[in-house]
C-alpha positions as a Markdown table, in Angstrom:
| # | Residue | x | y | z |
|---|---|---|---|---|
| 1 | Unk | 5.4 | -12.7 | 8.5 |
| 2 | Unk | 7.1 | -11.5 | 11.8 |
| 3 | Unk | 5.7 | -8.2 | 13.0 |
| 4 | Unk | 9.2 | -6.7 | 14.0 |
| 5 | Unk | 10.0 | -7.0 | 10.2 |
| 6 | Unk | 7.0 | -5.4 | 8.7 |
| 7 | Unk | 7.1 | -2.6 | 11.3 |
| 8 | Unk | 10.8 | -2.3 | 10.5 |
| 9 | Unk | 9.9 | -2.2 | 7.0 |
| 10 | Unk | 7.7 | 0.5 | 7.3 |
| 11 | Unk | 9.6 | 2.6 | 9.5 |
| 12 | Unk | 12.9 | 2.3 | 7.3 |
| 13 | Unk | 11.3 | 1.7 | 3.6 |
| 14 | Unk | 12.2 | 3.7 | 1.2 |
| 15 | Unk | 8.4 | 4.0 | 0.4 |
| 16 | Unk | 7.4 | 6.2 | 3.4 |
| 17 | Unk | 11.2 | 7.6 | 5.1 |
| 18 | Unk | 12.3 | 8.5 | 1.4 |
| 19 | Unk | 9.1 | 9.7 | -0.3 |
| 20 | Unk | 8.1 | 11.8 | 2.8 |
| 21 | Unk | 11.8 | 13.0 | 3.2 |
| 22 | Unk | 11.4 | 11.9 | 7.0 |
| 23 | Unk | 13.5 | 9.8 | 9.5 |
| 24 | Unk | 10.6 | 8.2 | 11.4 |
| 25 | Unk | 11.5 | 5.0 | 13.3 |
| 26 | Unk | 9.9 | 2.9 | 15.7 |
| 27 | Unk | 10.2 | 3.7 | 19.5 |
| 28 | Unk | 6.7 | 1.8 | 21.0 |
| 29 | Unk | 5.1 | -1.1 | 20.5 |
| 30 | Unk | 2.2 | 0.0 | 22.7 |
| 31 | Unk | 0.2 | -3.6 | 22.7 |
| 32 | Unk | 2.8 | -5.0 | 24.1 |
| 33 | Unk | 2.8 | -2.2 | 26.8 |
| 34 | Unk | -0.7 | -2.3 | 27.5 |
| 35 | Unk | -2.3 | -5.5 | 29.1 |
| 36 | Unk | -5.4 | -4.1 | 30.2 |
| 37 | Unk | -6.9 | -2.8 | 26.9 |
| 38 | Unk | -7.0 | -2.9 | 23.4 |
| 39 | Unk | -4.2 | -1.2 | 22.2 |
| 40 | Unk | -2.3 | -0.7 | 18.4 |
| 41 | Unk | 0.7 | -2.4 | 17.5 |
| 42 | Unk | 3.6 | 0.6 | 17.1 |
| 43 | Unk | 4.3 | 4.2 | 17.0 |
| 44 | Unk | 7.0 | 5.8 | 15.4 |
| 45 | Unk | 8.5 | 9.2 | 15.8 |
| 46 | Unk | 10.5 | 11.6 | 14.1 |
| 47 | Unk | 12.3 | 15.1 | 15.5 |
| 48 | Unk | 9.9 | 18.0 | 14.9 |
| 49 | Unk | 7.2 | 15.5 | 13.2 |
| 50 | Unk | 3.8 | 14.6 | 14.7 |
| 51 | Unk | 4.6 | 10.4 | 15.4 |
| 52 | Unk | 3.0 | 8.0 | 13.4 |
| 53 | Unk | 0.2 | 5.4 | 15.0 |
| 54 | Unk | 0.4 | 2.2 | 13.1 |
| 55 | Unk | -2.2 | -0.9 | 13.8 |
| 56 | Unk | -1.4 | -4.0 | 11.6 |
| 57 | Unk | -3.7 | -6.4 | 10.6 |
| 58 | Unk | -4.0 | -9.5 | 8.3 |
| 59 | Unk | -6.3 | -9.9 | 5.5 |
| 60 | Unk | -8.3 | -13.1 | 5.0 |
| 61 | Unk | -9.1 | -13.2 | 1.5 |
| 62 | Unk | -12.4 | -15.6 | 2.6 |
| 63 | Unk | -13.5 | -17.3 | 5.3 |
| 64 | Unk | -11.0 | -20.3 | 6.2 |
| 65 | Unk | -8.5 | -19.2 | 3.9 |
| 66 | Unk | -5.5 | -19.5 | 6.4 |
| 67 | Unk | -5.9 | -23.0 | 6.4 |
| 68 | Unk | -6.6 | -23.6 | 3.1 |
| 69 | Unk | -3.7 | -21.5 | 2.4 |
| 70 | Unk | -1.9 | -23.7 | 5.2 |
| 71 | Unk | -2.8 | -27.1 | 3.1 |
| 72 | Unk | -2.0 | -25.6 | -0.2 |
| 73 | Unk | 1.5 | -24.6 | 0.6 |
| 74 | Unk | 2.3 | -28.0 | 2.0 |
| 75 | Unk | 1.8 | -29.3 | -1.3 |
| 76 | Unk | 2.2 | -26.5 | -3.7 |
| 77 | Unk | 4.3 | -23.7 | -2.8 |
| 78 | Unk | 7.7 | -25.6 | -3.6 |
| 79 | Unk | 6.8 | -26.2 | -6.7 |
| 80 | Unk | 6.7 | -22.7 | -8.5 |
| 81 | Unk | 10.6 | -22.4 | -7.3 |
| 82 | Unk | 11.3 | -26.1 | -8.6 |
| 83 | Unk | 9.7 | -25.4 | -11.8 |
| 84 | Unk | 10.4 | -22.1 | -13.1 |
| 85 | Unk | 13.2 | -22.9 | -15.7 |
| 86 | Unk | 11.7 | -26.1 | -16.7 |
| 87 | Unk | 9.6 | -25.5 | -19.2 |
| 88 | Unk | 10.1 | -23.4 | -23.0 |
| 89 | Unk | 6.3 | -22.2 | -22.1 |
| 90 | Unk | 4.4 | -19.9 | -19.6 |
| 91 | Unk | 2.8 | -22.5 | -17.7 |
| 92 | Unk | 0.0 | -21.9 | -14.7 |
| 93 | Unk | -1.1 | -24.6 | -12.7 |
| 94 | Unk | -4.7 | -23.7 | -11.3 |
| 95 | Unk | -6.1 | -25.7 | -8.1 |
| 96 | Unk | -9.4 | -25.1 | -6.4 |
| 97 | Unk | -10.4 | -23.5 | -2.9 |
| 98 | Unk | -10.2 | -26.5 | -0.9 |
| 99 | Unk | -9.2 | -29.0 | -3.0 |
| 100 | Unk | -6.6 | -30.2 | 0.0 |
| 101 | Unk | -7.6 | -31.8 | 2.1 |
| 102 | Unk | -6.8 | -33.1 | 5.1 |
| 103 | Unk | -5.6 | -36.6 | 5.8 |
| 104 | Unk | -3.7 | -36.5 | 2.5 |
| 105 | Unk | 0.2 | -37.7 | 1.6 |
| 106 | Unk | 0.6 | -34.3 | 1.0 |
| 107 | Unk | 4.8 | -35.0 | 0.6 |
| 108 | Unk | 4.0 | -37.8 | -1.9 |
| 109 | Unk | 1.1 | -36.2 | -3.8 |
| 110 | Unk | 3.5 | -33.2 | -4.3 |
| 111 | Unk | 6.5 | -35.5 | -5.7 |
| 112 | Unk | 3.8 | -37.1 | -7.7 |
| 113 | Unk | 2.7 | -33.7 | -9.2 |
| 114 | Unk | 6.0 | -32.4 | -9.4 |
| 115 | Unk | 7.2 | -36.3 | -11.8 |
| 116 | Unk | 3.8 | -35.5 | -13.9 |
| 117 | Unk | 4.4 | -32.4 | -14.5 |
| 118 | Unk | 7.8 | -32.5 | -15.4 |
| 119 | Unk | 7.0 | -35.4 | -18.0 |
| 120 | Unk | 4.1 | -34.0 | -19.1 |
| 121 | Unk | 3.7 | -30.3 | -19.8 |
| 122 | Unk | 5.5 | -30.3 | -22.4 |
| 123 | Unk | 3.7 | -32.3 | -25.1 |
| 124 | Unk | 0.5 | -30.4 | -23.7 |
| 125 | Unk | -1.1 | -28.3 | -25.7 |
| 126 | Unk | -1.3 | -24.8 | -25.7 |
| 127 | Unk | -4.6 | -23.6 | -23.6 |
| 128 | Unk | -6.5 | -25.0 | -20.7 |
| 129 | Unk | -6.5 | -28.9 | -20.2 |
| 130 | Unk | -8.1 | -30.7 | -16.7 |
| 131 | Unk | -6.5 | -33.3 | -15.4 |
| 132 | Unk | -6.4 | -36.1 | -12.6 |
| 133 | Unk | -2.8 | -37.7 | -11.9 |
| 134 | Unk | -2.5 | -40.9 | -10.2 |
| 135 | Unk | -0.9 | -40.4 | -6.4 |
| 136 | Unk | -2.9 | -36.7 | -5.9 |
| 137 | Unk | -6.0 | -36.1 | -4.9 |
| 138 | Unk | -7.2 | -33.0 | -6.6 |
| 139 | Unk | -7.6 | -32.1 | -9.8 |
| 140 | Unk | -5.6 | -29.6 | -11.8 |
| 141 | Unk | -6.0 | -27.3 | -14.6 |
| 142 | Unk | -3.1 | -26.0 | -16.4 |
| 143 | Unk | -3.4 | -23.1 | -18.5 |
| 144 | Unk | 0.2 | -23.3 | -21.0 |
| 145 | Unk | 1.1 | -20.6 | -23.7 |
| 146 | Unk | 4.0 | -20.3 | -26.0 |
| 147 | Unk | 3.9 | -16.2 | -25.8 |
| 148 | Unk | 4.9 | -14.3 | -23.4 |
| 149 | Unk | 8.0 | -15.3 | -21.3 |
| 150 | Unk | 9.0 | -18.9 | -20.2 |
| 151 | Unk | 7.5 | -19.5 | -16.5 |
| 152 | Unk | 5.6 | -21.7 | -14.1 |
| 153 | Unk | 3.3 | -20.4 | -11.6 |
| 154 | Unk | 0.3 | -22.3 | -9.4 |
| 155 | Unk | -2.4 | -20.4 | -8.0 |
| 156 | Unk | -6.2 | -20.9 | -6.6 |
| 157 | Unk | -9.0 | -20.1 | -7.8 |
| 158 | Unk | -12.6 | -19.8 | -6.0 |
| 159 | Unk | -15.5 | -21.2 | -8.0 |
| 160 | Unk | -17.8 | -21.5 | -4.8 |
| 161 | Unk | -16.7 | -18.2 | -3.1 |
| 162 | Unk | -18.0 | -14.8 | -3.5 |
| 163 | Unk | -14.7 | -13.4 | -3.0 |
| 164 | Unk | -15.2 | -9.6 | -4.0 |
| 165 | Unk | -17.7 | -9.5 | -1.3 |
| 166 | Unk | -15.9 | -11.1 | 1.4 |
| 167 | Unk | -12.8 | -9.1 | 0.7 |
| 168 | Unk | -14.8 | -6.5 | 1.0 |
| 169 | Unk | -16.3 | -7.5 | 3.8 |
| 170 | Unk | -13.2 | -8.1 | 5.4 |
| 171 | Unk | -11.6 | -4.6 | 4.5 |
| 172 | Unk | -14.8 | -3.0 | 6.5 |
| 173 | Unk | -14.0 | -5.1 | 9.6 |
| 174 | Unk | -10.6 | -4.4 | 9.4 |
| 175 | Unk | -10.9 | -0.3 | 8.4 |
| 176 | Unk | -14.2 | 0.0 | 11.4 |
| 177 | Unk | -12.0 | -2.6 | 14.5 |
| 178 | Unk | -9.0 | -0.8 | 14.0 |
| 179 | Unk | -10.4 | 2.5 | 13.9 |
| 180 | Unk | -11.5 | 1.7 | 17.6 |
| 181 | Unk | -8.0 | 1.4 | 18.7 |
| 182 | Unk | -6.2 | 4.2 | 16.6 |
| 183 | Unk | -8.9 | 6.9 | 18.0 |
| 184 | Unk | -6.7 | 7.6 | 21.4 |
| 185 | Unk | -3.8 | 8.5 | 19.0 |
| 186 | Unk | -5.9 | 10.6 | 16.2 |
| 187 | Unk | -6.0 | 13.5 | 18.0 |
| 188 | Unk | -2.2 | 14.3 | 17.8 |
| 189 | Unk | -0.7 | 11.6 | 15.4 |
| 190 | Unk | -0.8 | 10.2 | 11.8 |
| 191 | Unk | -3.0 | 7.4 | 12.0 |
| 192 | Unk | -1.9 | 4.5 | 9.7 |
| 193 | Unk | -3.9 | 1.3 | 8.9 |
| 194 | Unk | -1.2 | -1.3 | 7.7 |
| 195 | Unk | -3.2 | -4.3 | 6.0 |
| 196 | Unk | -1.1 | -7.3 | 5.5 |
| 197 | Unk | -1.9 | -9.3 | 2.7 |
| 198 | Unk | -0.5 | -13.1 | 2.1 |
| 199 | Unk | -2.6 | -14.2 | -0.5 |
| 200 | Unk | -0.2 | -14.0 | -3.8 |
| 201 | Unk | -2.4 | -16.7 | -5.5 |
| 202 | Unk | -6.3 | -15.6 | -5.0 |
| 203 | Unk | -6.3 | -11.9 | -5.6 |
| 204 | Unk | -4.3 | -9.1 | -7.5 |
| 205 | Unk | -3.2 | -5.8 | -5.9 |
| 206 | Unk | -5.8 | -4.2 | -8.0 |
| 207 | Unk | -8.4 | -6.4 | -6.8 |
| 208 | Unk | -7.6 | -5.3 | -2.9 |
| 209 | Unk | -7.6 | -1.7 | -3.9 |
| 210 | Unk | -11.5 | -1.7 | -5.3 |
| 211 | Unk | -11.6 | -3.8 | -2.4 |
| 212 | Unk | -10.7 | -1.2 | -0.2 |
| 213 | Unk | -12.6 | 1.4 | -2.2 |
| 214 | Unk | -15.9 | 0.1 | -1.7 |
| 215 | Unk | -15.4 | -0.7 | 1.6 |
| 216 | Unk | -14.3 | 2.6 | 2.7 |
| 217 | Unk | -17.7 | 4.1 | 1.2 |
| 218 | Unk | -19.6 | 1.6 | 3.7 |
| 219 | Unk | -16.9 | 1.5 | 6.2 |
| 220 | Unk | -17.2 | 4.3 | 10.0 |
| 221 | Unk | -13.4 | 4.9 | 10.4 |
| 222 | Unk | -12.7 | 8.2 | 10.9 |
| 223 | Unk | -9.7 | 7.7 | 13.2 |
| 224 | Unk | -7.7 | 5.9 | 9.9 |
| 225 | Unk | -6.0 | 9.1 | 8.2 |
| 226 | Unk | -3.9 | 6.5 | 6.1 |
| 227 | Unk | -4.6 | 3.2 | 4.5 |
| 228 | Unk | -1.1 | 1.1 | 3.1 |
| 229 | Unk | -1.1 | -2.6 | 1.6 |
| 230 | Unk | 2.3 | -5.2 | 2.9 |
| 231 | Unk | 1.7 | -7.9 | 0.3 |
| 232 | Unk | 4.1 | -10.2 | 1.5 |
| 233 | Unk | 5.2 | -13.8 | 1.1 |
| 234 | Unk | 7.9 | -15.8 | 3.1 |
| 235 | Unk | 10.7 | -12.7 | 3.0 |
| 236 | Unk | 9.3 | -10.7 | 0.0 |
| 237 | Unk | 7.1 | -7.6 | 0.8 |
| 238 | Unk | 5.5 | -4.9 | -1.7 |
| 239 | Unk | 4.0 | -1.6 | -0.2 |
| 240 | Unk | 1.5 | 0.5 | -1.7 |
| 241 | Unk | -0.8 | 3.9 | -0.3 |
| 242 | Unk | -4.3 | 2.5 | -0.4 |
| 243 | Unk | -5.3 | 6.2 | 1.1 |
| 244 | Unk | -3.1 | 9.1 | 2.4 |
| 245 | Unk | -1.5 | 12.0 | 1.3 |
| 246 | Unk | -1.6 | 13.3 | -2.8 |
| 247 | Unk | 2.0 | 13.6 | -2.5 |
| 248 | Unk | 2.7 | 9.9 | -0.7 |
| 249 | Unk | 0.6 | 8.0 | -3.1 |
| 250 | Unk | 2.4 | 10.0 | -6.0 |
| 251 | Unk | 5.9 | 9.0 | -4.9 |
| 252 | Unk | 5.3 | 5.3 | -3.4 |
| 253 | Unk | 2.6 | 3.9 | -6.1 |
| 254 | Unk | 3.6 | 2.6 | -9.3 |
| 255 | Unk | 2.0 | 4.9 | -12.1 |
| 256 | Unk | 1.8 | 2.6 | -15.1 |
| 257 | Unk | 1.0 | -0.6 | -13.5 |
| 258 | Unk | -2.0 | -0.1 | -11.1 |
| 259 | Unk | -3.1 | 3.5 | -10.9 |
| 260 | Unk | -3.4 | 3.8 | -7.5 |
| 261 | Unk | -3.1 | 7.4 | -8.0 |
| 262 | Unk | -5.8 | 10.4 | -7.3 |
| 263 | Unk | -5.3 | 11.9 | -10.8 |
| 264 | Unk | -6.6 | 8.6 | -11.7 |
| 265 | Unk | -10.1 | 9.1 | -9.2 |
| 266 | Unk | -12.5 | 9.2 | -12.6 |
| 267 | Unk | -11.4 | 6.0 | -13.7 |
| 268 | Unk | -11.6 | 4.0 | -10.4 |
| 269 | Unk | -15.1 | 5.6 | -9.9 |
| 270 | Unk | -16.2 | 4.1 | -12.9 |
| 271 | Unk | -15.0 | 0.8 | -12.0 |
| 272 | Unk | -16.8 | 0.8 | -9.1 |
| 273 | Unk | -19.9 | 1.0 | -10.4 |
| 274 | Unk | -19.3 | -2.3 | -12.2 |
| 275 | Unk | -19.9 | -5.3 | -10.2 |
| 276 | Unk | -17.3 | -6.5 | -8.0 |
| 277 | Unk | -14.4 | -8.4 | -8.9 |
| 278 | Unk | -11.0 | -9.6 | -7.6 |
């Protein structure tokens, strides 16, 4: 996603202007200043306020996942917007890590999945079923169920990745690099660690929050005062308050649905000492 519009985002958002009853906006974009060193990727100030350092940086849920992604969205992506009001069911489409490859049709396996589909969901039966369809070169699973409202979604799913551990893995390079170039601004600015997530298909918000958690227990980053999630995709964008202020996380996190919340500290620390998942 283009930086300008996440950084406008943040600046602007409701979630941070709004909850912190600020008017902070961008001014610098200091690696773009800077071309002898490593530098962060925006500051934002606000009259009487200490100015915000933000560093950005993308999230890999595993190791070559931006081109798998890449391959998957050549053949996949259109299909959950094609198919959303064609089926009485909630349908999920499931394809494994890898399973495109390149060298593929990719346009004509995804009209062939998109004609199977279409003709054959609906005398499926309700569950899981594995299939192979003539003109693609992966196999699918589809998971179909009458409750619950009528949908179709695809997604990924890793069987030969440890993915809790590389997510977590990644959050620690992420939260220890960019503490590194944030340390210049800590002494006289917010310091704000904005991770960029794409990956709407491989893991769930919660899943990048325990991510974060354990991370941050292994993780030396004492120059990141706040940690905030972008899960984007194409022009959509969520926000959340991995780590900051009581009364930030209060006002930008939903309460019900994930319990990003410090009243909610008991519960997380018993999750995390369960093993690891996504």
């Amino acid at each position: 996603m283009d930086r300008g519009w996440i950084f406008f985002k943040v600046a602007h958002y409701p979630n941070y202007n709004e909850c912190a009853s600020t008017g902070y906006a961008v001014v610098r974009w200091p690696d773009e200043e800077n071309r002898q060193s490593r530098d962060i990727d925006a500051v934002a100030e606000a009259s009487g306020l200490p100015p915000l350092a933000i560093e950005h940086t993308e999230l890999h849920t595993f190791i070559n996942k931006k081109l798998d992604s890449a391959r998957f969205m050549q053949v996949c992506a259109g299909l959950e917007g094609d198919l959303n009001n064609a089926f009485t069911a909630n349908v999920s489409m499931i394809v494994d890590t890898f399973a495109v490859q390149p060298g593929s049709d990719w346009k004509g396996a995804a009209q062939a999945l998109r004609n199977w589909l279409l003709n054959s969901v609906p005398s499926l039966p309700e569950g899981r079923s594995d299939h192979s369809i003539p003109g693609v070169p992966f196999r699918i699973t589809i998971f179909k169920e009458a409750e619950g409202p009528a949908g179709f979604t695809v997604g990924r799913w890793t069987p030969n990745v440890d993915l809790a551990a590389e997510l977590e893995g990644e959050f620690v390079r992420a939260l220890e690099n960019k503490s590194d170039q944030l340390a210049k601004y800590a002494p006289s600015a917010e310091t704000i660690l904005l991770v960029e997530s794409q990956d709407i298909a491989l893991v769930s918000p919660a899943g990048l929050f325990m991510a974060s958690l354990r991370a941050r227990k292994r993780a030396n980053a004492p120059n990141v005062r706040q940690v905030w999630l972008a899960k984007t995709y194409e022009n959509w964008v969520t926000y959340l308050c991995f780590f900051g202020p009581e009364t930030m996380m209060e006002k930008v996190n939903p309460p019900n649905s994930l319990m990003v919340l410090p009243r909610y500290t008991q519960y997380w620390d018993d999750a995390l000492r369960k093993p690891p998942t996504v």
